[in-house]
N, C-alpha and C positions, 0 to 999 in steps of 0.2 A: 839755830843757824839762820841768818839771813837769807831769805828764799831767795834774793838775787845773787845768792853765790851758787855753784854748784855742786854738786861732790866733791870730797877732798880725798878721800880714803877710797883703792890706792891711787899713786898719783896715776893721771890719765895724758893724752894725748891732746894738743892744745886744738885739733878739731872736736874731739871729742868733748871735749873742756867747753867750747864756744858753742856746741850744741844744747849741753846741760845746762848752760847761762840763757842759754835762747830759752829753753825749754822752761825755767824758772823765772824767767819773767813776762813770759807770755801765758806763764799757766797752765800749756798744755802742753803737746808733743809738737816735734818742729820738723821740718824738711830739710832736708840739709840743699839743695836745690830748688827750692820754692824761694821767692820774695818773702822777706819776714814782717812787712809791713802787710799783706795779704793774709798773715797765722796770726796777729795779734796783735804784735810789736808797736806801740802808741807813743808820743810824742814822749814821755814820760819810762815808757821801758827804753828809748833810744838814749835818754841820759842813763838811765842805770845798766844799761850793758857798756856804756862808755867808760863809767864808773869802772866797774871789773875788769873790764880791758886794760885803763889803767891800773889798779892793785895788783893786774897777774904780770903783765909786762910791759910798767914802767913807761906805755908812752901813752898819747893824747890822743883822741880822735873828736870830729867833730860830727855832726850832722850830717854833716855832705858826704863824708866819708861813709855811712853808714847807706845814705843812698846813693850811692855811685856801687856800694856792693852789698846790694841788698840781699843775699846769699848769704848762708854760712859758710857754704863751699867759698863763695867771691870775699866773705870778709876774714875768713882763714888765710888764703894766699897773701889777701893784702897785709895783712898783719904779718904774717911770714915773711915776705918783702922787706917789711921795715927795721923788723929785728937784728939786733947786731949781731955777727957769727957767734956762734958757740951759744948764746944764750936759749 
């Protein structure tokens, strides 16, 4: 399995989901209210959680996105945000 994905099995919660992505590419355990740039998260994890973001739901983010919600907590919502109903 590609460490930048998370658990698959069973399916989980899309907070929970973007904590195990945080958590796999940073290596370690993650805050879900802590900055993720401060737990580990480097120039190089922000492209590959960008990555899984797109593969699990289909949209784009960029950089700024990632530091305007430097939370899991803040990039969960926003991600929730963008999603189209029902998905």
């Amino acid at each position: 399995m590609d460490r930048t994905e998370p658990r698959q099995d069973p399916p989980i919660d899309d907070l929970a989901w973007l904590l195990d992505a945080c958590a796999a590419i940073t290596d370690q355990p993650v805050d879900v209210n802590a900055n993720l740039f401060e737990q580990g998260l480097t120039s190089l994890g922000v492209v590959r959680l960008a990555g899984a973001i797109q593969r699990r739901h289909g949209m784009r983010l960029g950089a700024v996105d990632l530091l305007d919600h430097p939370t899991v907590t803040q990039l969960s919502a926003m991600i929730a945000s963008r999603k189209e109903p029902g998905v």
